[in-house]
N, C-alpha and C positions, 0 to 999 in steps of 0.2 A: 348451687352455692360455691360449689370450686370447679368451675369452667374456668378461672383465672391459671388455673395448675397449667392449662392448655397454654401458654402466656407465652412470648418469647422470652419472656423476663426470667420465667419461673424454668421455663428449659434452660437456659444458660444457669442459671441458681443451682439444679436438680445436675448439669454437666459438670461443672465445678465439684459440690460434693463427692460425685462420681470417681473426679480424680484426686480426690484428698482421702477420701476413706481406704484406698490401696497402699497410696504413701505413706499415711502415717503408720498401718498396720508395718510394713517394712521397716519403717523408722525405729519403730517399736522393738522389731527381732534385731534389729541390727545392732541397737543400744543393749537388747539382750543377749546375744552374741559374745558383743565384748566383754558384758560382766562375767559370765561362764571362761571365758580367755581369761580374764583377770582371777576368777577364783582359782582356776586349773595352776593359772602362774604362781600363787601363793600357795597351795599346795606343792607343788613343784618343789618351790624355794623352802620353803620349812621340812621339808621330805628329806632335803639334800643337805641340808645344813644340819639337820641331827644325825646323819648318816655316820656309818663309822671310818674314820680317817683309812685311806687307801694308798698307795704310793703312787707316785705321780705318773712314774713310768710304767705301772703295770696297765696302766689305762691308754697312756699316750705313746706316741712313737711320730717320728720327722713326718710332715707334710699329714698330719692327722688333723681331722676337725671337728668339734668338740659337739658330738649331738645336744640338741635340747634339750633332753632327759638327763643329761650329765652336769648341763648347768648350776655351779654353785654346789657338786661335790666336795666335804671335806675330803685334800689330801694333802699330803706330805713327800717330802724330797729331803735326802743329805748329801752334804758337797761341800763344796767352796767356794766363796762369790767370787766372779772374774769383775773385778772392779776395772779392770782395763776397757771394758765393756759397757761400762753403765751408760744409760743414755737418760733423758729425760722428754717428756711427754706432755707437749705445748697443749693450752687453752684448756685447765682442766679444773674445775670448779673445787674449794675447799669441802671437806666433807663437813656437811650441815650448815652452810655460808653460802655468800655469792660469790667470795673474792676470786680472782682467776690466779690460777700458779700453774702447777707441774705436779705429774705422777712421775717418781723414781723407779725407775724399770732396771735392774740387776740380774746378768745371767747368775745363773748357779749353775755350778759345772759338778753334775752328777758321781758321786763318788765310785758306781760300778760304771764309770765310762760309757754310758751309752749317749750322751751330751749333754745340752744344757736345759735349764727349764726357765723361761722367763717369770720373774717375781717383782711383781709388784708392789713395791716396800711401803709406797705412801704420797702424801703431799707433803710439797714444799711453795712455798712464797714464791713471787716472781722475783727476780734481780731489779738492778736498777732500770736498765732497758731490754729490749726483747732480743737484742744480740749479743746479750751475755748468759752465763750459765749461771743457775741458781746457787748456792748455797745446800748443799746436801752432807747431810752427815756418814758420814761410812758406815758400812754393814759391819758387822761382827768379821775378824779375821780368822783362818782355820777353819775347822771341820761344823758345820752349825746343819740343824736340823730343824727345816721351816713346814709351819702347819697353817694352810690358808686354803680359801677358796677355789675348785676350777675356775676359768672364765675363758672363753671363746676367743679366737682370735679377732680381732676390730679390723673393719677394712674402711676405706675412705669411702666407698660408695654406703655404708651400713651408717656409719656415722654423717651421711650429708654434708664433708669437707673435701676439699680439692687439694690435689697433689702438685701443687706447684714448682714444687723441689725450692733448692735455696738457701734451706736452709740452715742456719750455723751450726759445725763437727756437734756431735752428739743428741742432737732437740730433733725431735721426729713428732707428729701430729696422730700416729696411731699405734697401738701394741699389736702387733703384727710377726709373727715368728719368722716368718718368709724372709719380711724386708730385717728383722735381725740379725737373720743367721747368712746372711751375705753383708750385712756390714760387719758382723764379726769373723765371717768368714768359718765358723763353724759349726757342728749339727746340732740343731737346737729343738727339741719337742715340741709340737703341735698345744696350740693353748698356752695359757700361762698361769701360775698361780697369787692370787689374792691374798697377800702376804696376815694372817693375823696375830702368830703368834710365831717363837723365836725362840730355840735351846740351842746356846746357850741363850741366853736375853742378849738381846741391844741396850748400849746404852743409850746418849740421844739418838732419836731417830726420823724419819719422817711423818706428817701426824697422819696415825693409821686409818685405814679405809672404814665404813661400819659394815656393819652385815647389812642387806639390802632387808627394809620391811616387806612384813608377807601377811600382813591383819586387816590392813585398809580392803576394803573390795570395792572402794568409788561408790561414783551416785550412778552407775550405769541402771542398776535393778530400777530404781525410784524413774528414770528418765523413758524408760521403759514403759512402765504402768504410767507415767503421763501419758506418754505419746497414745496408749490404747483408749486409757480414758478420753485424751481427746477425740479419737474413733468414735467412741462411743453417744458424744457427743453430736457429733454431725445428726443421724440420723431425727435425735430427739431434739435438735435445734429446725430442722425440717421441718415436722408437725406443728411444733409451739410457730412459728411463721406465717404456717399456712392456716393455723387455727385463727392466728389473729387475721390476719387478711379476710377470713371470710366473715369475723364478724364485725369486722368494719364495713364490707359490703353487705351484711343483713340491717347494721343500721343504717348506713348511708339511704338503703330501699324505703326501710322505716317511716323517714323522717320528712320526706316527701309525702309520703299515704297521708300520712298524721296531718300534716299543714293542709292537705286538699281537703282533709272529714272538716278542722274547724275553719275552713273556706265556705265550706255550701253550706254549716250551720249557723 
């Protein structure tokens, strides 16, 4: 009844599964994978966001690089913004919009002298065209005491953009201490901070950054148990095939016999 299984048909059928029922199990860990990356990240980021505010510099120091696990520490810095310095931070999406502007990037020049720490105050609008400087509001003048985010330093190859050079005094494409503290010419700490809050206050200022969400955990889990269920599937789609095929060929046999019995009677 299944000498058809022998089939070259049914070997290439039976080969195929062969190579799907591997993939998808992979498919499966890989999309679970991610979710355990994505839950760890939101752990991470909730961990470090209620932490308790730290000094910028007790963490950081010149040509320092900001581990993982430091990612999106509260801390804090006092100084003075070197507004001589400020620069802006081309192609940078409005927080919670699409529109494309600029992050305002201010050294703060360390009040125990050890240098500066880059602070990212916020977004601003584009100007009219892309070879002018935006519209930014000043930082608070005198002695201010900022509390915001760690954040890693951005490099062009992390973000997927090219360093073309070019372009116009002040607009730079990434937050980068490196390339700061040689256009400012002075010693700037490793990392920068994610500006949220301001003693004394700012008045107008650039519209603030948010804190990054740490709730969502994606559909990876769900994509997962697809992929296995579909696993799961192959084999029991196998059977039900091969079930029907053989009792197509039990009646195909059938229906022959039958016509030969009311033949000879």
């Amino acid at each position: 009844m299944y000498r058809f299984l022998l089939s070259l048909r049914w070997a290439v059928i039976v080969l195929v599964a062969a190579v799907l029922v591997p993939t998808m199990i992979k498919l499966g860990f890989w999309q679970y994978h991610r979710h355990e990356a994505r839950v760890a990240r939101n752990d991470l980021v909730a961990r470090n966001l209620g932490s308790e505010p730290v000094a910028f510099d007790s963490l950081s120091a010149p040509g320092w690089s900001v581990p993982t696990g430091q990612v999106w520490r509260t801390v804090t810095a006092s100084g003075h913004y070197d507004t001589g310095h400020e620069v802006v931070i081309r192609g940078r999406t409005e927080p919670g919009g699409s529109t494309i502007g600029y992050f305002v990037v201010t050294p703060l020049v360390l009040a125990d002298g050890k240098g500066s720490v880059l602070v990212n105050r916020g977004w601003v609008e584009s100007a009219a065209d892309a070879a002018s400087l935006p519209d930014v509001p000043a930082p608070p003048a005198g002695e201010v005491t900022v509390t915001g985010r760690l954040r890693a330093d951005e490099t062009y190859a992390s973000l997927g953009v090219k360093n073309r050079g070019g372009l116009p005094e002040r607009m730079f494409k990434v937050i980068n201490t490196a390339e700061q503290a040689k256009y400012a010419g002075t010693t700037v700490l490793g990392g920068y901070l994610e500006l949220s809050s301001s003693q004394p206050a700012a008045g107008p200022s650039p519209e603030p950054l948010a804190e990054p969400g740490h709730s969502d955990i994606g559909p990876h889990m769900a994509y997962a148990v697809q992929w296995w269920l579909f696993t799961a599937l192959i084999p029991v789609g196998l059977v039900v095939m091969a079930r029907r095929e053989a009792g197509q060929d039990a009646t195909g046999r059938a229906a022959p016999a039958d016509g030969l019995v009311g033949a000879t009677g």
